[in-house]
N, CA and C atoms of all chains as a GROMACS GRO file, in nm:
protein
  498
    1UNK      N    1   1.657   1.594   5.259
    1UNK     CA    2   1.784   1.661   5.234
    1UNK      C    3   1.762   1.787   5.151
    2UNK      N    4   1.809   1.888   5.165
    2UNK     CA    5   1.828   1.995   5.138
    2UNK      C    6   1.995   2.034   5.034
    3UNK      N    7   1.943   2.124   4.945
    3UNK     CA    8   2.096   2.173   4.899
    3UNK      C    9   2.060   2.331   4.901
    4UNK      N   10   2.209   2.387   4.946
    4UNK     CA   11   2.195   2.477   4.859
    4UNK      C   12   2.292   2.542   4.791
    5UNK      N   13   2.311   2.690   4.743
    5UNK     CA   14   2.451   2.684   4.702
    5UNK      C   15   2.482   2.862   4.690
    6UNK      N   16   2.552   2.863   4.762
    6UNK     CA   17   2.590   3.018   4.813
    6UNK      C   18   2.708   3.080   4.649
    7UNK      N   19   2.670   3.201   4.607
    7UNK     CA   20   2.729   3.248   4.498
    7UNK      C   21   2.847   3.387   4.516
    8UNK      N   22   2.954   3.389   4.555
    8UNK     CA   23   3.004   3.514   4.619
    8UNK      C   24   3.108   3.552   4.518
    9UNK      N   25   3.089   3.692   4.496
    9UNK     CA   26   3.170   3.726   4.381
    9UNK      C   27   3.208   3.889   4.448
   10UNK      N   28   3.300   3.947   4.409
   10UNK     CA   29   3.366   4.063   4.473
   10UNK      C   30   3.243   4.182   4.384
   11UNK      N   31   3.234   4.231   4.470
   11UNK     CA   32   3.111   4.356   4.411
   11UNK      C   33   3.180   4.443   4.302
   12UNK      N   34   3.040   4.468   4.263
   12UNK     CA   35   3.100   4.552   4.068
   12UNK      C   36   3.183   4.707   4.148
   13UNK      N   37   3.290   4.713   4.108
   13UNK     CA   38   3.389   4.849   4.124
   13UNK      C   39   3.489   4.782   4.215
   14UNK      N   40   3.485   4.719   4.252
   14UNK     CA   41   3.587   4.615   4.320
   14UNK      C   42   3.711   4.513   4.252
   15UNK      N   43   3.858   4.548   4.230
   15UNK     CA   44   3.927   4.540   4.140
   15UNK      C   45   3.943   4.358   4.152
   16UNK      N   46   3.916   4.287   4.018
   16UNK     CA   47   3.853   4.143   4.021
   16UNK      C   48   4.061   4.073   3.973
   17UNK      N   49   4.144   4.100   4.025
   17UNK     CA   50   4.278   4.013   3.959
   17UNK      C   51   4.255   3.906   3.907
   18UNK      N   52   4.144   3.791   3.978
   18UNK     CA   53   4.131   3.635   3.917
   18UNK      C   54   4.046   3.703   3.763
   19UNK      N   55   4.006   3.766   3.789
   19UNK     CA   56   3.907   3.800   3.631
   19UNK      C   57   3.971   3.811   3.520
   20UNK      N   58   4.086   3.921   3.568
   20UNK     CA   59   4.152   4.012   3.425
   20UNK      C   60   4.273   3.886   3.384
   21UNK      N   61   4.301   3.814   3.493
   21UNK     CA   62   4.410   3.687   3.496
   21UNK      C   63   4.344   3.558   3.379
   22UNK      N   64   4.224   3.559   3.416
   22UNK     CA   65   4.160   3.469   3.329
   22UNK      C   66   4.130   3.504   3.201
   23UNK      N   67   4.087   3.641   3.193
   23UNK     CA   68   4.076   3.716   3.054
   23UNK      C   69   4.194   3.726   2.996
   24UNK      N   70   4.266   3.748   3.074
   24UNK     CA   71   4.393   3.802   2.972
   24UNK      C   72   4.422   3.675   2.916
   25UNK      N   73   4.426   3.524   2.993
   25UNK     CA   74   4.506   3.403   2.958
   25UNK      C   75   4.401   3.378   2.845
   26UNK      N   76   4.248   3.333   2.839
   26UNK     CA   77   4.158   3.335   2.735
   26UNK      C   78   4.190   3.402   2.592
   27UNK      N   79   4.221   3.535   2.586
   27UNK     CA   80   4.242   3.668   2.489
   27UNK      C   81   4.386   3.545   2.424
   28UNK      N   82   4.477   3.539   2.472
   28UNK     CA   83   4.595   3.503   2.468
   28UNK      C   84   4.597   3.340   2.333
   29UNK      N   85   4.448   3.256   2.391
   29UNK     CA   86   4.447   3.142   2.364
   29UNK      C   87   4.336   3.165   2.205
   30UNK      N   88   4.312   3.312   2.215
   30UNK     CA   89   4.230   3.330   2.057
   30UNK      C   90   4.084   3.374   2.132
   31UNK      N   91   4.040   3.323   2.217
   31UNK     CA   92   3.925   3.378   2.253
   31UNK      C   93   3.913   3.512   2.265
   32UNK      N   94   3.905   3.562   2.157
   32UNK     CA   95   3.864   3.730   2.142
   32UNK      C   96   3.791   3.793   2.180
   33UNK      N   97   3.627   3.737   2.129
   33UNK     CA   98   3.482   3.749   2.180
   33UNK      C   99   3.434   3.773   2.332
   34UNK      N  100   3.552   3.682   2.399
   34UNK     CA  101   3.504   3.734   2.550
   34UNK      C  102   3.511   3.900   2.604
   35UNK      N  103   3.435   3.974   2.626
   35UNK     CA  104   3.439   4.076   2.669
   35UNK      C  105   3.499   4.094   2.823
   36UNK      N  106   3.449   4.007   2.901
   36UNK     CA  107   3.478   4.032   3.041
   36UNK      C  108   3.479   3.886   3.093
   37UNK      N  109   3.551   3.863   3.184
   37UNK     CA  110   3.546   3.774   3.254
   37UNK      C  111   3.506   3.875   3.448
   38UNK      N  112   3.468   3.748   3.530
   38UNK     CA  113   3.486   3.749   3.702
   38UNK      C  114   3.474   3.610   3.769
   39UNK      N  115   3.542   3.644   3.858
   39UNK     CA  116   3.593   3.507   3.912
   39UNK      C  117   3.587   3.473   4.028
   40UNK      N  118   3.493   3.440   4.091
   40UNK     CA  119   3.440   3.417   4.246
   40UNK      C  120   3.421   3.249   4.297
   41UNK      N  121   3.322   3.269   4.387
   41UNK     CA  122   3.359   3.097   4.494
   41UNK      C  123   3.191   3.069   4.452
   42UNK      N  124   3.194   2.956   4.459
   42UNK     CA  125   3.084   2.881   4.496
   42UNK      C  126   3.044   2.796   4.620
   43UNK      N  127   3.008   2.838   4.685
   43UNK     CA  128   2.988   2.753   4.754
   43UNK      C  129   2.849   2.645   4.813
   44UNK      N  130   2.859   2.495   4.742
   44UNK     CA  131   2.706   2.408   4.761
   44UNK      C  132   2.708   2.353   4.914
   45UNK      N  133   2.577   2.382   4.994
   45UNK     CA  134   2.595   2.327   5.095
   45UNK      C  135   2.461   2.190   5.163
   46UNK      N  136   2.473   2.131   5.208
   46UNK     CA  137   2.378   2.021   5.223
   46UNK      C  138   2.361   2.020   5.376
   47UNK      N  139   2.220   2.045   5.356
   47UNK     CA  140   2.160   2.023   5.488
   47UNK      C  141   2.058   1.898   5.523
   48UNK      N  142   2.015   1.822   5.664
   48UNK     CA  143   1.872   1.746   5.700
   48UNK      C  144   1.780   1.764   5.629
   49UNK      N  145   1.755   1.893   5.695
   49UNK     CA  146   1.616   1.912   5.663
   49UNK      C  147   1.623   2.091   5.660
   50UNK      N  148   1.474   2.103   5.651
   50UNK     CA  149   1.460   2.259   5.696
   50UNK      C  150   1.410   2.340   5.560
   51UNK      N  151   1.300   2.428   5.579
   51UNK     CA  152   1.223   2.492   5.472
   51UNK      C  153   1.347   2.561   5.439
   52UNK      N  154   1.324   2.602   5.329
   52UNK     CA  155   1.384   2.720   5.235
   52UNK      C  156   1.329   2.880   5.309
   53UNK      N  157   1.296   2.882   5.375
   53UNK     CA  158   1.280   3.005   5.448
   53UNK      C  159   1.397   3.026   5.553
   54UNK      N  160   1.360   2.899   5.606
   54UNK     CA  161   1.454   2.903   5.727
   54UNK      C  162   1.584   2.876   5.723
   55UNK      N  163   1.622   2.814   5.597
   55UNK     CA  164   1.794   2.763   5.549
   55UNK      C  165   1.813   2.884   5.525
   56UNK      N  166   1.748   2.970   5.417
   56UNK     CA  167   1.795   3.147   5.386
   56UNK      C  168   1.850   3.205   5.509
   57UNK      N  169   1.770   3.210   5.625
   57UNK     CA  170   1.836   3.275   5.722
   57UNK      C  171   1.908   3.248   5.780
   58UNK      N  172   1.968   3.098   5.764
   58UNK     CA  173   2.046   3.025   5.830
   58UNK      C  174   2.189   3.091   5.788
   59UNK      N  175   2.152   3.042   5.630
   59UNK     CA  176   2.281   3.074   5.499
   59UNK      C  177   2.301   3.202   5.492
   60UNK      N  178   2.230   3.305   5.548
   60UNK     CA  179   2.255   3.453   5.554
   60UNK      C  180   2.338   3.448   5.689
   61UNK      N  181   2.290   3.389   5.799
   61UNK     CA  182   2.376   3.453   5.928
   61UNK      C  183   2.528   3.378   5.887
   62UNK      N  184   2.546   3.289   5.819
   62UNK     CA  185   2.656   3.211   5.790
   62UNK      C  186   2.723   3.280   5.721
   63UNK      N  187   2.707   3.329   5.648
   63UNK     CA  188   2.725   3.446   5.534
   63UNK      C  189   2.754   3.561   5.575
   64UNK      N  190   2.718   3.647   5.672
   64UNK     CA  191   2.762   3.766   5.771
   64UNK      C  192   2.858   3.769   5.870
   65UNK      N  193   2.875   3.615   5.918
   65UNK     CA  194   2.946   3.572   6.005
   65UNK      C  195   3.060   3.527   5.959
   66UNK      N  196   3.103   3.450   5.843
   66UNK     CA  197   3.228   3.374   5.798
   66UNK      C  198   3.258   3.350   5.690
   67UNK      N  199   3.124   3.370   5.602
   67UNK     CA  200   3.150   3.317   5.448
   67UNK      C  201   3.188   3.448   5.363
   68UNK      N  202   3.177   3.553   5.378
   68UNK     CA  203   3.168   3.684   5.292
   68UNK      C  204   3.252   3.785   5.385
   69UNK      N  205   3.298   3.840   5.295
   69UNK     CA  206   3.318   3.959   5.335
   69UNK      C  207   3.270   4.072   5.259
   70UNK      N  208   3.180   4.126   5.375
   70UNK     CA  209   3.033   4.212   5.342
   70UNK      C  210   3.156   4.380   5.225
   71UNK      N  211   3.260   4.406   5.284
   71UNK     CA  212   3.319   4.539   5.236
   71UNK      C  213   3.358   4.496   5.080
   72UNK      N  214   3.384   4.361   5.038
   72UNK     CA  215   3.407   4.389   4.900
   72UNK      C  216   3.344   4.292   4.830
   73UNK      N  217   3.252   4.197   4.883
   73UNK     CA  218   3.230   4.090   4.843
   73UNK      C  219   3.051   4.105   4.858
   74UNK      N  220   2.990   4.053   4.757
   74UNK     CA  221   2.808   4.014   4.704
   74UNK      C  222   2.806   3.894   4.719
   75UNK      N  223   2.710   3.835   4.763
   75UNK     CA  224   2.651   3.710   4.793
   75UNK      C  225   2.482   3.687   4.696
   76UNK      N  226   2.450   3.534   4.651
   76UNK     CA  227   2.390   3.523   4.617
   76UNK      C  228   2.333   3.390   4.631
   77UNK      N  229   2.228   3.293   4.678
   77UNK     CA  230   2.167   3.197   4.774
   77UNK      C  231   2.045   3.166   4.653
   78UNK      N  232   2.102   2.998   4.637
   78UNK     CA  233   2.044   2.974   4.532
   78UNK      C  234   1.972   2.839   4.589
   79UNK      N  235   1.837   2.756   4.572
   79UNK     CA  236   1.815   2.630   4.666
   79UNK      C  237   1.800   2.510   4.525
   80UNK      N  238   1.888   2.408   4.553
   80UNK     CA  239   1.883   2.329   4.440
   80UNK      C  240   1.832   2.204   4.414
   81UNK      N  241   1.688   2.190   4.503
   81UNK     CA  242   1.588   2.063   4.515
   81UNK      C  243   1.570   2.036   4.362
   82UNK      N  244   1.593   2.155   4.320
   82UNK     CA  245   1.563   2.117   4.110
   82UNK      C  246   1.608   2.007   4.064
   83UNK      N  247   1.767   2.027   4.104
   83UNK     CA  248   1.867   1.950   4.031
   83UNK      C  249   1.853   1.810   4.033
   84UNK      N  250   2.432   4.126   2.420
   84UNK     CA  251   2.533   4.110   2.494
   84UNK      C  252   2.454   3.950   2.586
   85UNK      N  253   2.522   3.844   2.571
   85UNK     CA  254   2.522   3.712   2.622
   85UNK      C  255   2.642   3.690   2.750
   86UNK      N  256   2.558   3.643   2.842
   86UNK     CA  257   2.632   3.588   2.995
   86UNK      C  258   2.620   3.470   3.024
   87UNK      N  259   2.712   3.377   3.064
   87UNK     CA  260   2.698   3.244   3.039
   87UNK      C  261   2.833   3.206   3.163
   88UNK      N  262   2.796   3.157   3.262
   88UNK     CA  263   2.898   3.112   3.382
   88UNK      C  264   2.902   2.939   3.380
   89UNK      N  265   3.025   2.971   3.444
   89UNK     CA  266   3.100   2.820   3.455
   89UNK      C  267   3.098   2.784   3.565
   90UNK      N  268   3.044   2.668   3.636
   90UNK     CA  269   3.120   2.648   3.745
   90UNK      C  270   3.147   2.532   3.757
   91UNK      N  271   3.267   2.551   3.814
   91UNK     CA  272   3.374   2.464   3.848
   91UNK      C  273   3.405   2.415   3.960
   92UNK      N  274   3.376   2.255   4.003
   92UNK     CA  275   3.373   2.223   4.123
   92UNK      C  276   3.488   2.049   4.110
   93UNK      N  277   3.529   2.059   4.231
   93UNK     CA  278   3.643   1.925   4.187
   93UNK      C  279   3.541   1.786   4.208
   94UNK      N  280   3.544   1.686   4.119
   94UNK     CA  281   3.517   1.587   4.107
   94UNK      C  282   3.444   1.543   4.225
   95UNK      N  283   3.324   1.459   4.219
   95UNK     CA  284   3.258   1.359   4.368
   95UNK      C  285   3.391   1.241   4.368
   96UNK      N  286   3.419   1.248   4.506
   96UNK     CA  287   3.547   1.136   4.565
   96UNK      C  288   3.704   1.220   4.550
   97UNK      N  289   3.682   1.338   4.444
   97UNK     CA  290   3.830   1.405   4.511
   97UNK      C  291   3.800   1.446   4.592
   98UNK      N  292   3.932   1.473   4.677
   98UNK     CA  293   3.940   1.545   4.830
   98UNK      C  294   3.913   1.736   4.801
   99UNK      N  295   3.865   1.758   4.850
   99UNK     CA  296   3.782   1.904   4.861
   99UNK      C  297   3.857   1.985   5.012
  100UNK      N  298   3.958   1.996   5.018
  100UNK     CA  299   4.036   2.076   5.134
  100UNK      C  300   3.947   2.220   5.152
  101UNK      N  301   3.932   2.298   5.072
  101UNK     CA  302   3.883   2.440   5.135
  101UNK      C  303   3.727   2.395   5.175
  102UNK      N  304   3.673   2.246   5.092
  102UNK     CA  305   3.515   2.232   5.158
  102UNK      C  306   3.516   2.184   5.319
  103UNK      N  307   3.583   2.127   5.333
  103UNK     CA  308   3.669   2.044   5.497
  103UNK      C  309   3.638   2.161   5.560
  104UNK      N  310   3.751   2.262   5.514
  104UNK     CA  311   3.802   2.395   5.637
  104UNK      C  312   3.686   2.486   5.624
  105UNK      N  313   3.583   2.529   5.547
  105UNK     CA  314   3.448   2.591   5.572
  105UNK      C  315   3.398   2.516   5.636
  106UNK      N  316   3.365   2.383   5.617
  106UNK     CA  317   3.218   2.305   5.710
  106UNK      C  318   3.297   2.291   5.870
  107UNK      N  319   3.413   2.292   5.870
  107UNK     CA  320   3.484   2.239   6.014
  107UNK      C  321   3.462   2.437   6.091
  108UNK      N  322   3.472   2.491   6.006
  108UNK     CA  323   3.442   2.635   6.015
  108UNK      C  324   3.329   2.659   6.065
  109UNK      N  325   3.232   2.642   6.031
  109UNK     CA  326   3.102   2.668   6.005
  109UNK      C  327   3.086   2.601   6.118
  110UNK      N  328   3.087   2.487   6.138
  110UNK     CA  329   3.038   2.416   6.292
  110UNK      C  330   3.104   2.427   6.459
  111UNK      N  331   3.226   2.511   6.385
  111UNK     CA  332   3.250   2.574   6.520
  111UNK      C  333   3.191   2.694   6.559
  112UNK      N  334   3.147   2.747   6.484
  112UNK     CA  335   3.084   2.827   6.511
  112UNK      C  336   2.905   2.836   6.510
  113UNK      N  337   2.860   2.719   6.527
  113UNK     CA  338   2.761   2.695   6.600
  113UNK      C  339   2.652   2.624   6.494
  114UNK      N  340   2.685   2.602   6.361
  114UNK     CA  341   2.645   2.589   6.236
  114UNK      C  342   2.599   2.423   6.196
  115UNK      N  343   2.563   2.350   6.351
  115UNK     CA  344   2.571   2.227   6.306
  115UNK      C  345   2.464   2.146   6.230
  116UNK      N  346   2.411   2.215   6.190
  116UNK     CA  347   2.292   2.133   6.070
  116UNK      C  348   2.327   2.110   5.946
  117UNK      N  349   2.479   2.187   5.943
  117UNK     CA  350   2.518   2.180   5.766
  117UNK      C  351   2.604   2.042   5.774
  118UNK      N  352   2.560   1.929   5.710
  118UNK     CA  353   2.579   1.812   5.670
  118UNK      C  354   2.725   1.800   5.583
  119UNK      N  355   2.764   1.880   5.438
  119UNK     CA  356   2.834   1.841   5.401
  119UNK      C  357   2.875   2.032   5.346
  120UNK      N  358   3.035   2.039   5.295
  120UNK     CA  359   3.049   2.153   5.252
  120UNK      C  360   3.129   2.145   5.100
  121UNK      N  361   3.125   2.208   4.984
  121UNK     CA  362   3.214   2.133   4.845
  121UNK      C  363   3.217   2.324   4.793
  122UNK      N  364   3.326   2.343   4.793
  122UNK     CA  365   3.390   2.481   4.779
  122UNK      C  366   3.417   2.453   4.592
  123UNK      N  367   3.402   2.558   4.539
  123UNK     CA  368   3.452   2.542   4.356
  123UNK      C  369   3.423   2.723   4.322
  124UNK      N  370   3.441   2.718   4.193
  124UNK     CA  371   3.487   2.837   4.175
  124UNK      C  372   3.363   2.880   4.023
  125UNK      N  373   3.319   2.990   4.068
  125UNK     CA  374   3.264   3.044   3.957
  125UNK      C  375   3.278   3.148   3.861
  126UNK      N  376   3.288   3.124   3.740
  126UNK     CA  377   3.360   3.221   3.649
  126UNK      C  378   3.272   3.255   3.562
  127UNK      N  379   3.218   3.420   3.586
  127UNK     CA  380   3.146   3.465   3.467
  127UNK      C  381   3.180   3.506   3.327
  128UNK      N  382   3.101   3.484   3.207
  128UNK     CA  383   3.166   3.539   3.146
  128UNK      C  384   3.076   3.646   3.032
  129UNK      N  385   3.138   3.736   2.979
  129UNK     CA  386   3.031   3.803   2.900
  129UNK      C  387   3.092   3.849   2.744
  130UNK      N  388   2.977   3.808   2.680
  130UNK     CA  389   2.991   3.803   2.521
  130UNK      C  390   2.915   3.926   2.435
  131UNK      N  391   3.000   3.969   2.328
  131UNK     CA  392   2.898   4.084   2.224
  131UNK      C  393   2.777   4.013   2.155
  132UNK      N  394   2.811   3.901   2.143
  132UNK     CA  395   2.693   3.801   2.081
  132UNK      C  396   2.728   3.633   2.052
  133UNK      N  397   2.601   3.628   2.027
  133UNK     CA  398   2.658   3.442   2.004
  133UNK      C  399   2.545   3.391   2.038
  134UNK      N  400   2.495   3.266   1.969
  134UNK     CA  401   2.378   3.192   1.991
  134UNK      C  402   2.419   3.096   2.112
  135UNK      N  403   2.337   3.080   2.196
  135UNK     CA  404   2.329   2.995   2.319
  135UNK      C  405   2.439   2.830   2.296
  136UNK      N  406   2.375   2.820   2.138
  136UNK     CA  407   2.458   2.674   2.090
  136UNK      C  408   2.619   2.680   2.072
  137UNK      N  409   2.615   2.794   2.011
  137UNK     CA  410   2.820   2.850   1.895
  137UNK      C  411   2.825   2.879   2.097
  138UNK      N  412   2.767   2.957   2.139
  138UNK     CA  413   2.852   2.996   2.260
  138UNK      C  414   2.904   2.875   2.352
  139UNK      N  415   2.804   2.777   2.378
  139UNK     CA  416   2.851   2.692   2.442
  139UNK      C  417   2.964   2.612   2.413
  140UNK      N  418   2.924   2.536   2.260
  140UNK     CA  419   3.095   2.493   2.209
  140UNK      C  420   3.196   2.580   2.215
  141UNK      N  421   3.187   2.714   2.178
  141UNK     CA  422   3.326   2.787   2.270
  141UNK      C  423   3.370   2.783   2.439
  142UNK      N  424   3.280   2.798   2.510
  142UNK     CA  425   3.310   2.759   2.635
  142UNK      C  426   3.376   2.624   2.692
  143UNK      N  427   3.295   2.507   2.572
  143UNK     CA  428   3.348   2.418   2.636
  143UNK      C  429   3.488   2.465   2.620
  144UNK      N  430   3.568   2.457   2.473
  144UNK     CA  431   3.661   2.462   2.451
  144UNK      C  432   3.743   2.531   2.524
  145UNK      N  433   3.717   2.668   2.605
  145UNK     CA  434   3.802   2.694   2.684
  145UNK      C  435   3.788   2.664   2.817
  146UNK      N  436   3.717   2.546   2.859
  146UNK     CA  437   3.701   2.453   2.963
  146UNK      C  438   3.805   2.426   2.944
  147UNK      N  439   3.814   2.296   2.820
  147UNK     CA  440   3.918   2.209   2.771
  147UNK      C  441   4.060   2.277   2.765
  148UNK      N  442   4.061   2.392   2.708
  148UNK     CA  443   4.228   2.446   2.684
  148UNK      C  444   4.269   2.520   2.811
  149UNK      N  445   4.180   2.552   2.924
  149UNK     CA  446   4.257   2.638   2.992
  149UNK      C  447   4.140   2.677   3.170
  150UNK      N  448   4.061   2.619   3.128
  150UNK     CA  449   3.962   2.675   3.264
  150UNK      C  450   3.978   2.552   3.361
  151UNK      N  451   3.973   2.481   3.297
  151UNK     CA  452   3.906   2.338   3.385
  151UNK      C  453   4.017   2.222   3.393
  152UNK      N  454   4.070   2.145   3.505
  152UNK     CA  455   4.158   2.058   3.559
  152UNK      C  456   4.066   1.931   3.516
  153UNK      N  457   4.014   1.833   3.423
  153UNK     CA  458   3.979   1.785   3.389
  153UNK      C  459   4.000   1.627   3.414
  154UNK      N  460   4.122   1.616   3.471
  154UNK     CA  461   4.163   1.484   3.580
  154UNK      C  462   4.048   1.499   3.718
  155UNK      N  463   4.043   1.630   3.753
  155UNK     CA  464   4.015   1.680   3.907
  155UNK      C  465   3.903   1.745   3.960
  156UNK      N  466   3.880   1.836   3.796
  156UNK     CA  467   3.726   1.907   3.808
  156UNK      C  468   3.632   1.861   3.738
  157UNK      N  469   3.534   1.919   3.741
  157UNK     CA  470   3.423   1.905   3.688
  157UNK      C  471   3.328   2.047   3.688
  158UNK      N  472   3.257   2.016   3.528
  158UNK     CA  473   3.220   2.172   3.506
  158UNK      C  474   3.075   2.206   3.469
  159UNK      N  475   2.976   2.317   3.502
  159UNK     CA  476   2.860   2.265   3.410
  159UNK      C  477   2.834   2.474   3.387
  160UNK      N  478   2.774   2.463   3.221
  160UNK     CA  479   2.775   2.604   3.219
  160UNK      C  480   2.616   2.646   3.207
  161UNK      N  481   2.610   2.789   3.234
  161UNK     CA  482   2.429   2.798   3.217
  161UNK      C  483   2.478   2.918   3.158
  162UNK      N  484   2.371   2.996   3.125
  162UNK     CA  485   2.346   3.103   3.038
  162UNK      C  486   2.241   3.181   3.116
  163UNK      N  487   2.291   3.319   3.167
  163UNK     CA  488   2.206   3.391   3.264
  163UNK      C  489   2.087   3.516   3.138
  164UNK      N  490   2.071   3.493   3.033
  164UNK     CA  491   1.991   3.598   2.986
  164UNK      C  492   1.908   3.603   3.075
  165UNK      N  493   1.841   3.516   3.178
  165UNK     CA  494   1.723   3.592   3.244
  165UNK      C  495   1.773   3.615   3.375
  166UNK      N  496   1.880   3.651   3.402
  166UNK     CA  497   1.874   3.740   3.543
  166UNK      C  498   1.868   3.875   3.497
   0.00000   0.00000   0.00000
Protein backbone atom coordinates (compact mmCIF):
# COMPACT_ATOMS: atom_id res chain seq x y z
CA UNK A 1 0.00 0.00 0.00
CA UNK A 2 0.98 3.23 -0.93
CA UNK A 3 -0.05 6.85 0.44
CA UNK A 4 0.16 9.85 -0.73
CA UNK A 5 -0.94 13.29 -0.22
CA UNK A 6 -1.50 16.03 -2.77
CA UNK A 7 -0.96 19.82 -1.20
CA UNK A 8 -2.97 22.59 -3.29
CA UNK A 9 -2.99 26.02 -2.24
CA UNK A 10 -3.98 29.13 -4.58
CA UNK A 11 -0.58 30.57 -5.94
CA UNK A 12 1.27 33.55 -4.15
CA UNK A 13 -0.55 36.91 -5.85
CA UNK A 14 -3.70 35.09 -5.98
CA UNK A 15 -6.36 36.80 -3.66
CA UNK A 16 -6.55 33.88 -0.63
CA UNK A 17 -10.53 35.01 1.11
CA UNK A 18 -10.27 31.58 3.30
CA UNK A 19 -6.81 33.14 4.53
CA UNK A 20 -7.63 36.79 5.41
CA UNK A 21 -11.19 35.07 6.88
CA UNK A 22 -9.09 32.99 9.14
CA UNK A 23 -6.65 35.75 10.01
CA UNK A 24 -8.93 38.19 10.61
CA UNK A 25 -11.15 35.63 13.02
CA UNK A 26 -7.52 34.53 14.82
CA UNK A 27 -6.40 38.59 15.18
CA UNK A 28 -9.99 38.95 16.68
CA UNK A 29 -9.46 35.92 19.31
CA UNK A 30 -5.91 37.78 20.59
CA UNK A 31 -3.71 35.95 18.32
CA UNK A 32 -1.69 38.93 17.29
CA UNK A 33 1.64 37.22 16.40
CA UNK A 34 0.16 35.58 13.41
CA UNK A 35 1.42 37.45 10.50
CA UNK A 36 -0.30 35.65 7.68
CA UNK A 37 -2.42 33.00 7.37
CA UNK A 38 -3.46 30.58 3.69
CA UNK A 39 -5.87 28.23 3.37
CA UNK A 40 -5.91 25.38 0.88
CA UNK A 41 -7.02 21.44 0.42
CA UNK A 42 -5.27 18.52 1.22
CA UNK A 43 -5.67 15.96 -0.36
CA UNK A 44 -4.27 11.98 1.08
CA UNK A 45 -4.65 9.40 -1.41
CA UNK A 46 -4.11 5.49 -1.11
CA UNK A 47 -3.05 3.38 -3.60
CA UNK A 48 -2.06 -0.99 -4.23
CA UNK A 49 0.85 -0.65 -5.13
CA UNK A 50 3.23 1.23 -7.46
CA UNK A 51 6.81 2.99 -7.12
CA UNK A 52 6.88 6.53 -6.17
CA UNK A 53 8.00 7.36 -9.61
CA UNK A 54 5.20 6.11 -11.17
CA UNK A 55 2.32 7.30 -8.52
CA UNK A 56 4.06 11.02 -9.22
CA UNK A 57 2.99 10.73 -12.66
CA UNK A 58 -0.03 9.23 -11.97
CA UNK A 59 -0.86 12.10 -9.18
CA UNK A 60 0.38 14.71 -11.70
CA UNK A 61 -1.93 13.61 -14.67
CA UNK A 62 -4.73 13.55 -11.87
CA UNK A 63 -3.75 16.82 -10.91
CA UNK A 64 -3.86 18.45 -14.56
CA UNK A 65 -6.89 16.71 -15.25
CA UNK A 66 -9.33 17.32 -12.11
CA UNK A 67 -7.65 18.06 -8.99
CA UNK A 68 -6.14 21.70 -9.63
CA UNK A 69 -6.75 24.33 -11.28
CA UNK A 70 -3.45 25.01 -13.04
CA UNK A 71 -4.61 29.31 -13.56
CA UNK A 72 -4.74 29.99 -9.84
CA UNK A 73 -3.91 27.12 -7.98
CA UNK A 74 0.06 25.27 -6.93
CA UNK A 75 0.20 21.81 -6.24
CA UNK A 76 2.52 19.96 -4.08
CA UNK A 77 2.95 15.73 -3.92
CA UNK A 78 4.16 14.51 -0.85
CA UNK A 79 4.67 10.21 -0.41
CA UNK A 80 3.87 9.15 3.18
CA UNK A 81 5.40 5.43 3.61
CA UNK A 82 7.14 7.52 6.67
CA UNK A 83 4.17 7.90 8.61
CA UNK B 1 10.17 34.49 10.67
CA UNK B 2 8.58 30.77 11.72
CA UNK B 3 5.97 28.64 9.41
CA UNK B 4 4.16 26.04 10.97
CA UNK B 5 0.82 24.39 9.06
CA UNK B 6 -2.13 22.68 10.26
CA UNK B 7 -3.81 20.15 8.79
CA UNK B 8 -6.99 19.37 9.23
CA UNK B 9 -8.66 16.28 8.22
CA UNK B 10 -12.21 14.86 9.62
CA UNK B 11 -11.88 12.00 11.95
CA UNK B 12 -11.17 7.93 10.68
CA UNK B 13 -15.09 6.60 10.58
CA UNK B 14 -16.59 10.19 9.93
CA UNK B 15 -18.19 10.37 6.65
CA UNK B 16 -15.76 12.35 4.27
CA UNK B 17 -18.38 13.62 1.38
CA UNK B 18 -15.88 15.79 -0.76
CA UNK B 19 -13.34 12.44 -0.29
CA UNK B 20 -16.43 10.17 -1.92
CA UNK B 21 -16.97 12.89 -4.81
CA UNK B 22 -13.00 13.14 -5.75
CA UNK B 23 -12.31 9.28 -5.66
CA UNK B 24 -15.89 8.61 -7.51
CA UNK B 25 -14.28 11.52 -9.70
CA UNK B 26 -11.12 10.32 -10.21
CA UNK B 27 -12.30 6.81 -11.33
CA UNK B 28 -14.44 7.98 -13.82
CA UNK B 29 -12.15 9.27 -15.31
CA UNK B 30 -9.98 6.43 -15.74
CA UNK B 31 -8.07 6.68 -12.28
CA UNK B 32 -8.78 3.21 -11.02
CA UNK B 33 -5.82 2.27 -8.88
CA UNK B 34 -6.66 4.97 -6.32
CA UNK B 35 -8.04 2.78 -3.46
CA UNK B 36 -9.33 5.31 -1.06
CA UNK B 37 -9.76 9.35 -1.22
CA UNK B 38 -9.93 11.71 2.48
CA UNK B 39 -10.18 15.50 1.39
CA UNK B 40 -9.13 18.10 4.66
CA UNK B 41 -7.92 21.36 4.64
CA UNK B 42 -4.55 22.95 5.07
CA UNK B 43 -3.83 26.11 6.82
CA UNK B 44 -0.55 27.88 6.76
CA UNK B 45 0.57 29.95 9.07
CA UNK B 46 3.42 32.50 9.54
CA UNK B 47 5.04 33.99 12.65
CA UNK B 48 7.74 37.08 13.52
CA UNK B 49 9.15 34.59 15.97
CA UNK B 50 8.58 31.95 18.50
CA UNK B 51 10.33 28.82 19.61
CA UNK B 52 9.06 25.63 17.86
CA UNK B 53 7.67 24.68 21.65
CA UNK B 54 5.65 28.52 22.78
CA UNK B 55 4.61 28.20 18.99
CA UNK B 56 3.06 25.02 19.09
CA UNK B 57 1.04 25.56 22.41
CA UNK B 58 -0.29 28.60 20.61
CA UNK B 59 -1.46 26.72 17.69
CA UNK B 60 -2.88 24.21 19.57
CA UNK B 61 -4.90 26.74 21.26
CA UNK B 62 -6.20 28.17 18.24
CA UNK B 63 -6.99 24.61 17.08
CA UNK B 64 -9.04 24.49 20.26
CA UNK B 65 -10.77 28.11 20.10
CA UNK B 66 -11.44 28.39 16.53
CA UNK B 67 -9.62 26.18 13.69
CA UNK B 68 -10.58 22.76 14.42
CA UNK B 69 -14.28 20.92 14.78
CA UNK B 70 -12.98 18.74 17.45
CA UNK B 71 -16.20 16.35 17.70
CA UNK B 72 -15.36 15.80 13.73
CA UNK B 73 -11.74 16.74 12.99
CA UNK B 74 -8.65 15.92 13.63
CA UNK B 75 -5.41 17.91 13.46
CA UNK B 76 -1.60 17.47 13.32
CA UNK B 77 0.87 20.58 12.99
CA UNK B 78 4.56 20.59 11.54
CA UNK B 79 6.85 23.39 11.30
CA UNK B 80 8.24 24.05 7.69
CA UNK B 81 11.74 25.93 8.64
CA UNK B 82 13.24 23.58 6.18
CA UNK B 83 11.37 24.09 3.08
Amino acid sequence: MQRARVLIRNKPGVFDPQGKVVHSGLRRLGHESVQDVRVGKVIDLRFASGSPDELRARIERMCSEFLVNPVIEDYTIQFLDEE
